[in-house]
N, CA, C and O of each residue as an XYZ file, in Angstrom:
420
protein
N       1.116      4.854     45.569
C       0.248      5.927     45.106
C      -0.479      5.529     43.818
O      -1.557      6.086     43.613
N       0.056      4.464     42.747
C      -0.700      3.962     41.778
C      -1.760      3.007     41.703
O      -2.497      2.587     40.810
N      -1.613      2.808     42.852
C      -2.995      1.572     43.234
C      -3.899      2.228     43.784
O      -5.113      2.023     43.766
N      -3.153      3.252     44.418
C      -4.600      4.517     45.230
C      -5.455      5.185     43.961
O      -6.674      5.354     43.937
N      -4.581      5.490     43.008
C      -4.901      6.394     41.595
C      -5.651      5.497     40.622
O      -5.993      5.852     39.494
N      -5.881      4.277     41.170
C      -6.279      2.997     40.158
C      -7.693      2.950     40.608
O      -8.754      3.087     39.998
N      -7.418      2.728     41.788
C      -8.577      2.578     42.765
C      -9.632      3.601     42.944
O     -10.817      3.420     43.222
N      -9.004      4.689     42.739
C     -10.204      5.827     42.465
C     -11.200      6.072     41.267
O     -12.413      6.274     41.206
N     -10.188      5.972     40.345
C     -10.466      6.143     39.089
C     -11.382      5.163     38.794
O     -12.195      5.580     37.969
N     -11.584      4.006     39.143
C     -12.842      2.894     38.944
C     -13.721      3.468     39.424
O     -14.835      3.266     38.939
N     -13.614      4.236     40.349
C     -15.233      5.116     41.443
C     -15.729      5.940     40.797
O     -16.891      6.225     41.088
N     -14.956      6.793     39.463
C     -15.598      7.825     39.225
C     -16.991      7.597     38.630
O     -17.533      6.530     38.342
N     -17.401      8.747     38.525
C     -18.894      7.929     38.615
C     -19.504      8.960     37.316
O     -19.649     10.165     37.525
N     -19.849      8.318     35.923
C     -20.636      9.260     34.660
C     -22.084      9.342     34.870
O     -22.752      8.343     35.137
N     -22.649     10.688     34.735
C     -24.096     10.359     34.839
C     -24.485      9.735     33.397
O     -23.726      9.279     32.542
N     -25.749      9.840     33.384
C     -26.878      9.130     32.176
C     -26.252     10.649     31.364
O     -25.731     11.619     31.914
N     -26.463     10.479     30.227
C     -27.062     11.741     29.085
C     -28.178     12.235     29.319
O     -29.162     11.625     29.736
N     -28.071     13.721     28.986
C     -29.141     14.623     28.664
C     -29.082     15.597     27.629
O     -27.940     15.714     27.184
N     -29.935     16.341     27.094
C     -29.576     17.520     26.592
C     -30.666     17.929     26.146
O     -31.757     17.369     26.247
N     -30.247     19.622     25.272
C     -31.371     20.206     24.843
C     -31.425     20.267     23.548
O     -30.840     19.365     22.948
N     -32.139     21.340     22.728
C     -31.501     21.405     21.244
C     -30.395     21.289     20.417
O     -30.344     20.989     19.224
N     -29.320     21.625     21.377
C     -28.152     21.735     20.779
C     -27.174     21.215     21.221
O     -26.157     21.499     20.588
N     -27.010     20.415     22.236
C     -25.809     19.760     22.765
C     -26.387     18.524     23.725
O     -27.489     18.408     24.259
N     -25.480     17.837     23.737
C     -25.702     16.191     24.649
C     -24.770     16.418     25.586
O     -23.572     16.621     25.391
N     -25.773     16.351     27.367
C     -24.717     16.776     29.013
C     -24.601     15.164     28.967
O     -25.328     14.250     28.578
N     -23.036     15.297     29.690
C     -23.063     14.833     31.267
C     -22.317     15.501     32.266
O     -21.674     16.527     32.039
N     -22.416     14.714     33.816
C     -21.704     15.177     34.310
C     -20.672     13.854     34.869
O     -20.837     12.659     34.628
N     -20.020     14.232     35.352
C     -18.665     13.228     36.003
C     -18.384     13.496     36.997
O     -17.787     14.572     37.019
N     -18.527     12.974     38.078
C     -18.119     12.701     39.627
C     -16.927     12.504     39.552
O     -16.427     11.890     38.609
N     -16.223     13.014     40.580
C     -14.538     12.428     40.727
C     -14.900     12.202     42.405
O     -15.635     12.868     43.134
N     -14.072     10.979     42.700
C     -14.011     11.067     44.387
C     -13.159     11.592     44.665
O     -12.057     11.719     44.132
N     -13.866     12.209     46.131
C     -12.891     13.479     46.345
C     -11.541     13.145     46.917
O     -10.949     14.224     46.908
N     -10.823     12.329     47.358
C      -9.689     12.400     47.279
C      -8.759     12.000     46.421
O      -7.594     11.642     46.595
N      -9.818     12.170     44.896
C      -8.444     11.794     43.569
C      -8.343     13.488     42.972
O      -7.575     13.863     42.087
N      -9.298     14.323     43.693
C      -8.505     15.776     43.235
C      -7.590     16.298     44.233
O      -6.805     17.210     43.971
N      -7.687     15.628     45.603
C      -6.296     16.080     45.801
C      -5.211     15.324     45.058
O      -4.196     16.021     45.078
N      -5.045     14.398     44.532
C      -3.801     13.675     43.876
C      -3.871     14.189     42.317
O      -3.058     13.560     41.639
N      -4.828     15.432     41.340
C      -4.603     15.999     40.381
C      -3.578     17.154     40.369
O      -3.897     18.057     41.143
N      -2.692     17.312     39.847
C      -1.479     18.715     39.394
C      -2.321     19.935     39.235
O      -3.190     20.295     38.441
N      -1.583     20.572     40.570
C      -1.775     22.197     40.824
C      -2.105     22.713     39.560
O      -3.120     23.404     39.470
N      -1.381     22.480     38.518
C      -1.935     23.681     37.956
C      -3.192     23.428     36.716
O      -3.443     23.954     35.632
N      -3.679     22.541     37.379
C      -4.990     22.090     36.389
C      -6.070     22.747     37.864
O      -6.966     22.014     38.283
N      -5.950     23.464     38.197
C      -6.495     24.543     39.261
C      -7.087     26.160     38.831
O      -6.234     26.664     38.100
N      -7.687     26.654     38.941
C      -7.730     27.736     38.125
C      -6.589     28.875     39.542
O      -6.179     29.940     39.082
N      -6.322     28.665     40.577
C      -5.733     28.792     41.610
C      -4.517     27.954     42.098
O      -4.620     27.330     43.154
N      -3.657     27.926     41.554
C      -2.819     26.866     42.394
C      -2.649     26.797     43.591
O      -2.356     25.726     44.123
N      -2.827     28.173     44.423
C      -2.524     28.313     45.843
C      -3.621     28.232     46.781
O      -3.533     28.429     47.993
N      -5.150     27.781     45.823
C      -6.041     27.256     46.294
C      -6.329     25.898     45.434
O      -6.615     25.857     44.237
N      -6.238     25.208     45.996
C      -6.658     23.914     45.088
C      -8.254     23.361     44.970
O      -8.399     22.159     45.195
N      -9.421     24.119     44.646
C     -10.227     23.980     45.049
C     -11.389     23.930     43.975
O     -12.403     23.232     43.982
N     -11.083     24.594     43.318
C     -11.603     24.783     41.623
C     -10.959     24.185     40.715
O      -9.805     24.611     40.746
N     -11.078     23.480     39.977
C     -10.792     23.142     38.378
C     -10.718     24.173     37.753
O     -11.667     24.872     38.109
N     -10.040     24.749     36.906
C      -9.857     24.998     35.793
C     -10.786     24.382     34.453
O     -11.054     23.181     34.485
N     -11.208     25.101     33.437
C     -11.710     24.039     32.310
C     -10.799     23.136     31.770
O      -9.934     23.678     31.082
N     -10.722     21.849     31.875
C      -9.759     21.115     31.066
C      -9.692     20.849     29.816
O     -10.726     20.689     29.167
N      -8.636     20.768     29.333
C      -8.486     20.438     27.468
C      -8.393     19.057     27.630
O      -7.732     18.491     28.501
N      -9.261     18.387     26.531
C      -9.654     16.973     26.302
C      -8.307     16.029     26.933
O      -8.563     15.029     27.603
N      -7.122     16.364     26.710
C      -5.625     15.471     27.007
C      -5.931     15.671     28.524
O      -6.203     14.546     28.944
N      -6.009     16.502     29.462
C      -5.774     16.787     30.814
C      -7.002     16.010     31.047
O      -6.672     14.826     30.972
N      -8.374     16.118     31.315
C      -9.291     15.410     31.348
C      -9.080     13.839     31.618
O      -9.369     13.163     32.605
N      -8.393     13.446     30.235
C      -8.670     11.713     30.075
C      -7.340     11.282     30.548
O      -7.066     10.083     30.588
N      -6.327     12.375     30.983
C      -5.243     12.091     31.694
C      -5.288     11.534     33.195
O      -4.484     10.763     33.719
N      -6.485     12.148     33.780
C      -6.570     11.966     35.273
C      -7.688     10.892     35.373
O      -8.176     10.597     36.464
N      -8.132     10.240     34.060
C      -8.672      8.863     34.401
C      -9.860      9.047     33.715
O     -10.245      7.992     33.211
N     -10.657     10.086     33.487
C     -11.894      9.953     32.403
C     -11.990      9.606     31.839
O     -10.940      9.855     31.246
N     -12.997      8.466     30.695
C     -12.992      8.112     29.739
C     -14.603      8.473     29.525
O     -15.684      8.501     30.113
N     -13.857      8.769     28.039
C     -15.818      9.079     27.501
C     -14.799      9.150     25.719
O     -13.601      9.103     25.439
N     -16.073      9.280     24.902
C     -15.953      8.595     23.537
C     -15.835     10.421     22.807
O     -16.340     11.368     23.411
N     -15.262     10.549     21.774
C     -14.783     12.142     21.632
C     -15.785     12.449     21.157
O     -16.804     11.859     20.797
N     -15.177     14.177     21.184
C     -16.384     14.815     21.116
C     -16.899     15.903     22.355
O     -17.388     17.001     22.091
N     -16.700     15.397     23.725
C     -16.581     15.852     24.675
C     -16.123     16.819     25.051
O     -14.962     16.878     24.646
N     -16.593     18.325     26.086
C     -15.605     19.111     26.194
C     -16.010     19.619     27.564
O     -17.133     20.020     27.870
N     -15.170     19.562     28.178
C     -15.383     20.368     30.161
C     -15.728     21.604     29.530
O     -14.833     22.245     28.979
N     -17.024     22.068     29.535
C     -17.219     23.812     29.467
C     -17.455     24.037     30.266
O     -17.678     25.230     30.059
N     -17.806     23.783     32.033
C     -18.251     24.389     33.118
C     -17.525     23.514     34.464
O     -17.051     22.379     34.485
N     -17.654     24.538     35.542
C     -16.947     24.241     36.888
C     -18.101     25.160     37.288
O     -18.589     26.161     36.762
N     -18.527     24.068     39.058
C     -19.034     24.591     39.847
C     -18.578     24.510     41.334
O     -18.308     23.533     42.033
N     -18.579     25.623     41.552
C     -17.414     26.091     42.541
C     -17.819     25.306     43.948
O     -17.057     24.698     44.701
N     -19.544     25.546     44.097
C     -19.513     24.539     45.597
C     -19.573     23.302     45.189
O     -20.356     22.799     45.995
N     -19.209     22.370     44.360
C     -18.882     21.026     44.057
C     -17.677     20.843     42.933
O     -17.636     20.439     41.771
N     -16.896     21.258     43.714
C     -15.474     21.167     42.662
C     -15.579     19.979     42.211
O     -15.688     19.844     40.993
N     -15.575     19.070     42.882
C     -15.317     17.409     42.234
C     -16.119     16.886     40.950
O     -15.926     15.859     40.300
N     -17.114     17.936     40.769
C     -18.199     17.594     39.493
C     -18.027     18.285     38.580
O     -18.272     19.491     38.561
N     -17.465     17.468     37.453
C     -17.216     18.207     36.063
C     -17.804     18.149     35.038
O     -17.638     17.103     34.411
N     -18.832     19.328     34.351
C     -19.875     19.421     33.452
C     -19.028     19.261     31.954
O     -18.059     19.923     31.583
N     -19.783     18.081     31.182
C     -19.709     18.093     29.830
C     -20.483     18.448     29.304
O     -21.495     18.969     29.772
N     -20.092     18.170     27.593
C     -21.340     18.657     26.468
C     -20.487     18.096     25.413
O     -19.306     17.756     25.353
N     -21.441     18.113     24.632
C     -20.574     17.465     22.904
C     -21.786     18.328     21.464
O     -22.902     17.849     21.666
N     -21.827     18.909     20.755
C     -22.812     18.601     19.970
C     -23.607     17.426     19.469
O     -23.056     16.425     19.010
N     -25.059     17.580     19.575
C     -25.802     16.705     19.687
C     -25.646     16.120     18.356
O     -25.881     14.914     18.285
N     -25.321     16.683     17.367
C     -25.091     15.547     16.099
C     -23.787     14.582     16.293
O     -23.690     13.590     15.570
N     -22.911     14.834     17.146
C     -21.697     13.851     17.769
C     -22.515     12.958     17.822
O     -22.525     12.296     16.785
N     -23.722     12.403     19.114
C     -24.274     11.418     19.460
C     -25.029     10.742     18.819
O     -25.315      9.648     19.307
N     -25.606     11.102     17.567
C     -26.419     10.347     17.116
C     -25.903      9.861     15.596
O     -25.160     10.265     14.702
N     -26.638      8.914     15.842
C     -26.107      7.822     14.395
C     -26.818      8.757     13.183
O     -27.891      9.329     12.991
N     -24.941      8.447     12.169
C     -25.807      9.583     10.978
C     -27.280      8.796     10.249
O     -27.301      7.586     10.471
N     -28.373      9.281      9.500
C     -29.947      9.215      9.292
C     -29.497      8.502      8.324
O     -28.455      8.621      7.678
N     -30.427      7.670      8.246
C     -30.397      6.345      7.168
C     -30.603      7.269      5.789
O     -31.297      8.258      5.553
N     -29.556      6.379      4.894
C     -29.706      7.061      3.376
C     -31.456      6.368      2.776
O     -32.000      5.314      3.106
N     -32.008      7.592      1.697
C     -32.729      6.917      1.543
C     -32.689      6.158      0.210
O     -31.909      6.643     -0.609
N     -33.479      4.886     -0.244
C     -33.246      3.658     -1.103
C     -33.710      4.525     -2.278
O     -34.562      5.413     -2.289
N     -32.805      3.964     -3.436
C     -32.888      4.248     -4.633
C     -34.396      4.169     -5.482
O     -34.545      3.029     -5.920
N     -35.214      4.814     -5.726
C     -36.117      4.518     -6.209
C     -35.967      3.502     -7.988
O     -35.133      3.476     -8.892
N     -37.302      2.811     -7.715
C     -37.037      1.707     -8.861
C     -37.851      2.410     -9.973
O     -38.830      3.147     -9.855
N     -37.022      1.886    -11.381
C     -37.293      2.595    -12.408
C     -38.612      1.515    -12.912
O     -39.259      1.762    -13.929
C-alpha cells in the first residue's frame, strides 16, 4: 500500500498561480484513487466519503502535498472532490520591495 501511496502522490498535479487583489490561487489535483486511501474523517461525511472537509495545513501536507507556507485549503467543490482550492495572502508571494539607497550627503 506504500508504493501505491508513493506512486500517487508523484501524480498529483499543482496548477500555475493566480490571483486577485488580495490573495495568490492554486488549485491541486489529487488522483482519484489516492482519496480513497485518505482517513474518513478528513471527510466532511464519514459515511459518505466524497467531500473533503477544509484541511488544516498538517492534514493537507500529510496526504502528500507540498507547497511552500502560507497556504490554506479555504474551499471544496463538491462535483470535483479530488480538487482542492488554495490561497495564501498575496504579500506571502512576493519578494519583500527593495530598500531604498541612502542618499549621499
Amino acid at each position: 500500500m506504500a508504493n501505491k501511496w508513493e506512486e500517487y502522490i508523484e501524480k498529483i498535479h499543482y496548477s500555475d498561480r493566480y490571483s486577485d487583489d488580495l490573495y495568490e490561487y492554486r488549485h491541486v489535483i489529487l488522483p482519484k484513487p489516492l482519496m480513497k486511501m485518505i482517513p474518513k474523517s478528513y471527510f466532511e461525511d464519514p459515511t459518505r466519503p466524497e467531500v473533503l472537509r477544509l484541511l488544516t495545513d498538517e492534514e493537507w501536507r500529510g496526504i502528500g502535498i507540498t507547497q511552500s507556507l502560507g497556504w490554506e485549503h479555504y474551499e471544496v467543490h463538491a462535483p470535483e472532490p479530488h480538487v482542492l482550492l488554495f490561497r495564501r495572502p498575496k504579500a506571502m508571494g512576493q519578494p519583500p520591495a527593495p530598500k531604498p539607497l541612502p542618499k549621499k550627503k
